[in-house]
Each structure stands twice: as C-alpha cells, then as structure tokens.
C-alpha positions in Angstrom: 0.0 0.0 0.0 2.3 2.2 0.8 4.2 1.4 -2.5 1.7 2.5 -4.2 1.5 5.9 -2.4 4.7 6.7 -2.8 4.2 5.9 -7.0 1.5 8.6 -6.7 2.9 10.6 -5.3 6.3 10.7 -7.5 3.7 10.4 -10.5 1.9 13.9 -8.9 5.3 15.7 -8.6 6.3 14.8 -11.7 2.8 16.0 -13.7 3.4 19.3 -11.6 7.2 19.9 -12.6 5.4 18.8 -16.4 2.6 21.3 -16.0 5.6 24.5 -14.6 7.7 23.7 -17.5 5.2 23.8 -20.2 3.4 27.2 -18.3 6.9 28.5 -18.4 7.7 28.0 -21.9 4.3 29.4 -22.7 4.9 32.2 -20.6 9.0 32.6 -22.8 7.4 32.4 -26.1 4.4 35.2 -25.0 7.5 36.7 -24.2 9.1 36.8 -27.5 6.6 37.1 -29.7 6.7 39.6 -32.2 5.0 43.4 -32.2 3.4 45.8 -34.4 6.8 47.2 -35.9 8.4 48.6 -39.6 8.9 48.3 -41.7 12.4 47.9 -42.4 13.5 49.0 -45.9 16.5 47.2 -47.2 17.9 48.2 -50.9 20.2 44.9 -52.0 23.6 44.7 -54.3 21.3 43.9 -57.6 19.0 47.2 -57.4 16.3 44.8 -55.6 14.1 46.2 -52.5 13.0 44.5 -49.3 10.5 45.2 -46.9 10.5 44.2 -43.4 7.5 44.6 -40.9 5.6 43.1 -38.2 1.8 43.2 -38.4 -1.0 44.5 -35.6 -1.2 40.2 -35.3 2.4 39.9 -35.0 3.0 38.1 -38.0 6.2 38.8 -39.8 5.6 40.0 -43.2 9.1 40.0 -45.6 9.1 41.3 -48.9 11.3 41.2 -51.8 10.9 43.1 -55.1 12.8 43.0 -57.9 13.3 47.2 -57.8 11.6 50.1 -55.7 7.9 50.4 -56.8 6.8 53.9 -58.4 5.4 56.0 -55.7 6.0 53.2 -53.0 3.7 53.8 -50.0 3.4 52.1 -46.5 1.3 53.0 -43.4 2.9 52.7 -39.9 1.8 51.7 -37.0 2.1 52.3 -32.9 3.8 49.3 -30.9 0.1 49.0 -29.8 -1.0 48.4 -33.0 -2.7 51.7 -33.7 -2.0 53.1 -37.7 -0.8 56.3 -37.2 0.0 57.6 -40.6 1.1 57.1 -44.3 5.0 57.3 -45.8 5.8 57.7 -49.3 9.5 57.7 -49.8 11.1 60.6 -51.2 15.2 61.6 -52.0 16.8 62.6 -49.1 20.1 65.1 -48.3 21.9 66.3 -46.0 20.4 69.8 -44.4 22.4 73.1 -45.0 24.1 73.5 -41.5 22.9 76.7 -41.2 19.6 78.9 -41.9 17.8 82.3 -40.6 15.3 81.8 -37.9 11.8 81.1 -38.5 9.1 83.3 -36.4 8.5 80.2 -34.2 11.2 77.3 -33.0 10.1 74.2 -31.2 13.0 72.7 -29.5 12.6 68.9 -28.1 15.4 66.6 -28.0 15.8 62.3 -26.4 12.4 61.0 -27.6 14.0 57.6 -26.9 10.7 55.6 -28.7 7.6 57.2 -26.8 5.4 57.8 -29.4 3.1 59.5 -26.7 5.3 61.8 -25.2 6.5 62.9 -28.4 3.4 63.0 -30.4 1.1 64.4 -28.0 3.3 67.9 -27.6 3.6 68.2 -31.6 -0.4 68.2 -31.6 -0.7 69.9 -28.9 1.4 73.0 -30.5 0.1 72.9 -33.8 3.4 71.1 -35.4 0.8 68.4 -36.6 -2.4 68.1 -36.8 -4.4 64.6 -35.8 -3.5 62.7 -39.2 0.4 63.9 -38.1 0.8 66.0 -41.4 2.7 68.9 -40.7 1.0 72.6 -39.9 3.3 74.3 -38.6 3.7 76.3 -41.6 7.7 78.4 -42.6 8.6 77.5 -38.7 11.0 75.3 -37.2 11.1 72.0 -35.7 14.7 71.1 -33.8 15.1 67.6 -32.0 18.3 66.6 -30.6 18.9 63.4 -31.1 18.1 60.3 -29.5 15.1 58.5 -30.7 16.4 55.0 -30.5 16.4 52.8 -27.5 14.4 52.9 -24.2 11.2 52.9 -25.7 9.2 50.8 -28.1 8.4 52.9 -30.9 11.6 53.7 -32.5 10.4 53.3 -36.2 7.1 55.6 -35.8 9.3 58.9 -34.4 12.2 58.3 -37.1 9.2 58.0 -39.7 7.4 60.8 -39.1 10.6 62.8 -39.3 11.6 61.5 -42.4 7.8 62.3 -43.7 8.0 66.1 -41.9 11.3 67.1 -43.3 9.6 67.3 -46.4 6.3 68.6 -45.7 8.1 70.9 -43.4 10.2 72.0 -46.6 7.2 72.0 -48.9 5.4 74.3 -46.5 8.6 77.0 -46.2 10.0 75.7 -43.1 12.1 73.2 -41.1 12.7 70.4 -39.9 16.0 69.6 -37.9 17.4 66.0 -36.0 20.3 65.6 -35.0 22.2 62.6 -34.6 22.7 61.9 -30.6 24.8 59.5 -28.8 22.3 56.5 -29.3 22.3 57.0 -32.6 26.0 56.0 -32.5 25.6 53.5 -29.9 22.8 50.9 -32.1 24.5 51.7 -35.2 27.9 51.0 -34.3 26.2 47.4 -32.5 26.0 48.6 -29.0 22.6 47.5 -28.2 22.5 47.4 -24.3 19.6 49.9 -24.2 17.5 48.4 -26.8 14.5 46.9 -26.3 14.3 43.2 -26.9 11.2 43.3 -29.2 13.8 44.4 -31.6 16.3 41.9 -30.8 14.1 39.3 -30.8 13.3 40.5 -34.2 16.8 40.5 -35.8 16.9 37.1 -34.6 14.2 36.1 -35.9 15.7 37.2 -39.4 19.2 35.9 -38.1 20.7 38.9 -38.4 22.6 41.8 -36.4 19.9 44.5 -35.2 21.9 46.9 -37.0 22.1 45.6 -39.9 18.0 46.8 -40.4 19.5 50.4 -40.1 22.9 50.4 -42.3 23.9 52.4 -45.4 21.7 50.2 -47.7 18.4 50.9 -45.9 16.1 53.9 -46.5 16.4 55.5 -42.9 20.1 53.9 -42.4 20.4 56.4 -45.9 18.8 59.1 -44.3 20.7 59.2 -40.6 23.8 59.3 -42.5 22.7 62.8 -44.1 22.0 64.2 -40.2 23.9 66.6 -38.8 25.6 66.6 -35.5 25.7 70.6 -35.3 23.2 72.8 -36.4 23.1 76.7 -36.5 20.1 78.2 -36.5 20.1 81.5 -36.5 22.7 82.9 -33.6 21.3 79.6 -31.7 23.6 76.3 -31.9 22.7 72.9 -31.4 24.4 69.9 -30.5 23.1 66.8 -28.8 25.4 66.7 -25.4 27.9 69.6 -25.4 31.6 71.4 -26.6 34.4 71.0 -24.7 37.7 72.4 -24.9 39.0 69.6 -25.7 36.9 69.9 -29.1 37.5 73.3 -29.9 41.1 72.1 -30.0 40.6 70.6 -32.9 39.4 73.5 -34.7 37.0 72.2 -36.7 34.5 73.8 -38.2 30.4 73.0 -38.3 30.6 71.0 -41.8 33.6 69.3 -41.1 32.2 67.9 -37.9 29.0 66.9 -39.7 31.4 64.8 -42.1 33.3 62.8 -39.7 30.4 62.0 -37.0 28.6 60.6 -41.0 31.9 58.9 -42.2 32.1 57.1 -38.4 28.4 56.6 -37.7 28.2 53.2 -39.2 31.5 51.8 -38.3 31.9 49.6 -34.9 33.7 50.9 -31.9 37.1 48.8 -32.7 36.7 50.1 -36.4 36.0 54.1 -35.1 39.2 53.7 -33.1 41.1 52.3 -35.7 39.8 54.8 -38.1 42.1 58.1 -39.6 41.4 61.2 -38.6 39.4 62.6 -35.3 36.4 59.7 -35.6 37.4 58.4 -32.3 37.8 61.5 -31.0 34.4 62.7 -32.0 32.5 59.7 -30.9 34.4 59.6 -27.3 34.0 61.3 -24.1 34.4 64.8 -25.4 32.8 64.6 -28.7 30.1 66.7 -29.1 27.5 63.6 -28.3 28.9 62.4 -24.9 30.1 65.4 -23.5 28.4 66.4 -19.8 30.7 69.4 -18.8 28.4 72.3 -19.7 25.8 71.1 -17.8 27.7 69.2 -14.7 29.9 70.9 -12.4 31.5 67.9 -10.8 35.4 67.0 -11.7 34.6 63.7 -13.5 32.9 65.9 -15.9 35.8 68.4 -16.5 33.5 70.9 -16.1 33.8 73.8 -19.1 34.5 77.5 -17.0 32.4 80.2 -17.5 35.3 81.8 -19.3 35.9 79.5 -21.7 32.4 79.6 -22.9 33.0 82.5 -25.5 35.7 80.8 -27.2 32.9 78.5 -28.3 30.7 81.2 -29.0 32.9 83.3 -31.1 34.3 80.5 -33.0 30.6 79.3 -33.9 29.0 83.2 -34.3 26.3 81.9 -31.8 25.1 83.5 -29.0 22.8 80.8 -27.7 23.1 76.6 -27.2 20.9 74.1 -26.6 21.8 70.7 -25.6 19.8 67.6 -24.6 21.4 64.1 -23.5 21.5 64.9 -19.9 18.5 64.8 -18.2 17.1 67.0 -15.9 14.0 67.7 -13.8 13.1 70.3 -16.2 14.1 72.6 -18.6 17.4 73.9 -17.5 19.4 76.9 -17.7 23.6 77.5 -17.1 25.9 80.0 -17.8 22.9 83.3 -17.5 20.7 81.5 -20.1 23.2 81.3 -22.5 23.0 77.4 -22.7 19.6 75.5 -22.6 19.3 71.7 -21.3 16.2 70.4 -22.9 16.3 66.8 -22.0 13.8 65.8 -19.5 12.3 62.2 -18.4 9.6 61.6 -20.8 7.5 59.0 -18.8 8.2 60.7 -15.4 7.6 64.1 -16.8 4.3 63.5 -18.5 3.2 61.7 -14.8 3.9 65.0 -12.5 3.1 67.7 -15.9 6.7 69.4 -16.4 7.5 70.9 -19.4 8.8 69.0 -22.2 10.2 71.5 -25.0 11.2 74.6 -25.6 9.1 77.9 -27.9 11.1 80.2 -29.0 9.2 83.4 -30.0 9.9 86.7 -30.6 13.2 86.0 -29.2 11.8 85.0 -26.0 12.2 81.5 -24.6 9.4 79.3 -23.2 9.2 76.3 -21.5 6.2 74.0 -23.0 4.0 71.4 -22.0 1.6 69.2 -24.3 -1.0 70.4 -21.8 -0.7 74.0 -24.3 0.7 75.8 -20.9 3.8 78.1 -21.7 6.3 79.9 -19.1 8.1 82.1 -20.0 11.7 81.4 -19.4 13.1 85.0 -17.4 16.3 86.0 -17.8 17.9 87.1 -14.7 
C-alpha cells in the first residue's frame, strides 16, 4: 500500500514539474513574440528592395521586389497596433548647417521611442495636426537626437521625421534632427539599451539589429545625411555639449557633420582604428557624450564660464541648446546662455513638467503638451 503511495505521489510531482515547464515555456514564447513594428526598408547589391515589418497580429511580413515600386507607400503603426500615418519615400540630403530663424522654434530633444510623449506635444502645439501631417507652416522644428532605444516605438518617431522634413520644406520651413549619442551606440552594434522586441526580431531574421538600419536601408540612408551641429540663426545645437577639448581641434560645423557621418556606421574597434578625429568625436568629449556644460563635478571636467565665448565666437552663436542629460526640467547655465532640454519623458508627462522649448519673438518658453507656456526669465 504504501508502495503504491509513494508511486502517486512521484507520478503527482512529476505532472506538476510537467505542468511549470510547459506554463513557463508558454509564458517565454508570449515573451518573445513579435509586435506591431516597420517596416524595415533594405535596398540589396542587384538594385532589388525588401521590406520588413511586423503586423498589428504579430505576424512577420518580408518582402522582396525585384526594384523600388513607383510611388511606393506604407502605413505605420504604434507598438500597440494603432495606424498612425502614411510614408511615401522621397530623396533625401543632407540639411544646409545653417539657416535664418523662422518666427517660431520648437525645440525637443531624447524622444527615446515614446510615441506618446513625443506625439502628443507636436499636436498639442500645432506642429501636426491629428492625421500627423505637418502645420506648422515656414517654422522650425529642432530635436536633438536620440530617438532610439528605451522605448518601443523607435520606427514611428524616425518616420514621421523623415515624412515632416519634407512637408516641413514644402510648406517654407524646417525640420531639424540631430544625430545623438544613441544613434551612434545601435549603429555601431552597442545594443545594451535596446529593447528586446527588436532583438528578438533581428533574430528572428538571423541577423545583427543593426544591420535593419545600415547604409543600404532607407532610414540607415537618411541618418547618415543628419547633422551633428546645427546653427540656426545665432542659436547652436548639438546633442550633449563642446568641450575644450573639441574646440582644440578646430574644426568647423561642416567638417564635424562629415566625420560623426563617415564614423556613424562603423563599430567601436573600427572608429578607433579609423584616420582622422572619428574616435575623438564619438568619445568622451565629442560633441554627443560630453556632460561638462551642464555638470559641475570633476569627472565631468567641467567647461569655465570663461571658456564659454571661445565657443561662442568661434561658432558666431550667442545661444546653445543641448539635450542628452537629463534634468527635472528645462534647464538653464551659464545666465541663459546654454539651454538643457532633455527631460524624463514617462516621469515628466506623470507630474506635468515641461517637455520643450518655444522660442518666440526671441523669448524663450518652456512647454508642456498640456498647451501651458512659461516664460523662461532671464535674470
């Protein structure tokens, strides 16, 4: 008798350990099963096209054609499966890295994937309108870099860039991203921010993330016509900051632009092998990783208020922004004369702190997608 309980129970244990193992791999593949994402748009050696996306159902959808259909189309869709808006592809260049100063300038930089943060302070202040086509008319649009990683919607921001440059241009004004440090990081195949809905998807294809967003892709085409400075007016943008160390090297604004391109694609081994000031630029104090303008502490090597014109007078700028670093809220330093945008998306949109910044009339304003401004005072 007691044989037999003993059988029972080994058979009951071992059903249960059956039962946990199966409900855990259940629970793995729910895990990595594929989102709403794409496409990815892939031009191959013999002139052929292929088209990579994830449906609302999470089926995997891979297309090739033979070359790029006339007037090829494609809507996009949120990570939650909402459609959000058509693309149709159009040439792309890089920007002039300069131009006059519209009436208005929105300002946003680190969008890191949240499509609601992002999208909800463009409606909100008339950059688009519900259908995300842009109204904002002959003014300006400036986002600092940053839209991969963190979040889960990194193909719907750099989208509906690529579709408002050229609305923005058709319509008399602008549209400006910059390239930021995460920009560098998943393109050079440092992925230790990315999400794994997209790693689970390049390995699902069986190949290297970054390898959906090199030279022979559409946006992979269109990153590497970004700039990494921008002048705008007397107002200079760059994603982190200038250090000494930088203006040392003497370059000037197009010449940056060219090496942070020529290195963008290349891994870190191959940027640090590479001629030139690549490594420089994509190191500590490049203009995307350096902190010293906005931190004060040693490990920072903090820029002096002194030094500050050099920059100024070497650029003919009299104003910086900078995002990368994040903040509370919009920050000032050095009397207003350099402007931290970068905030916590998720955190900020919780406890309604200002996400951007209007420049109008040549007065500064801190924004919220609420459609509250504050005027920022200078002391």
């Amino acid at each position: 008798m007691k044989s037999f309980q003993y059988k029972f129970i080994l058979l009951f244990v071992l059903l249960a350990s059956c039962l946990t193992q199966l409900s855990g791999a259940d629970k793995k593949q729910e895990k990595h099963k594929l989102s709403a994402d794409g496409p990815y748009l892939l031009y191959t050696a013999d002139g052929g096209f292929r088209s990579i996306s994830v449906d609302t159902a999470g089926l995997l959808n891979d297309q090739t054609y033979r070359s790029v259909p006339k007037g090829f189309s494609f809507d996009v869709y949120s990570d939650k499966g909402e459609k959000l808006f058509p693309v149709t592809l159009h040439k792309t260049k890089r920007p002039e890295w300069k131009s006059k100063q519209a009436a208005k300038m929105l300002v946003l930089s680190d969008p890191h994937a949240n499509w609601e943060c992002f999208s909800s302070i463009l409606k909100e202040w008339k950059v688009v309108d519900q259908d995300y086509h842009w109204i904002f008319g002959k003014n300006q649009l400036v986002v600092i870099g940053d839209v991969f990683d963190r979040g889960k919607d990194v193909l719907p921001i750099y989208w509906l860039l690529y579709k408002l440059e050229k609305e923005a241009a058709d319509a008399g004004g602008q549209l400006v991203f910059l390239l930021g440090n995460h920009e560098g990081m998943v393109l050079a195949g440092d992925l230790r921010y990315t999400k794994s809905k997209y790693i689970h998807l390049a390995d699902t294809l069986n190949i290297p993330y970054q390898e959906l967003w090199n030279r022979q892709t559409e946006l992979g085409r269109w990153l590497g016509t970004r700039n990494t400075m921008q002048l705008i007016g007397d107002n200079l943008f760059v994603h982190a900051g200038l250090s000494l160390n930088f203006l040392d090297k003497n370059k000037s604004i197009p010449e940056v632009n060219k090496i942070m391109s020529e290195g963008l694609f290349l891994s870190k081994q191959e940027r640090k092998e590479a001629p030139g000031d690549i490594a420089f630029m994509y190191a500590t104090y490049g203009p995307i990783w350096y902190r010293g303008m906005v931190h004060s502490a040693d490990r920072y090597h903090p820029l002096y208020p002194e030094d500050l014109p050099k920059i100024f007078d070497k650029y003919k700028a009299k104003r910086l922004f900078v995002g990368h670093t994040i903040f509370d809220d919009i920050t000032t330093f050095y009397k207003y004369r350099v402007v931290a945008v970068n905030v916590d998306n998720k955190e900020n949109m919780e406890k309604k702190r200002g996400r951007g910044v209007l420049v109008e009339d040549d007065k500064m304003y801190v924004v919220f997608d609420s459609g509250k401004k504050e005027l920022i005072k200078e002391e």
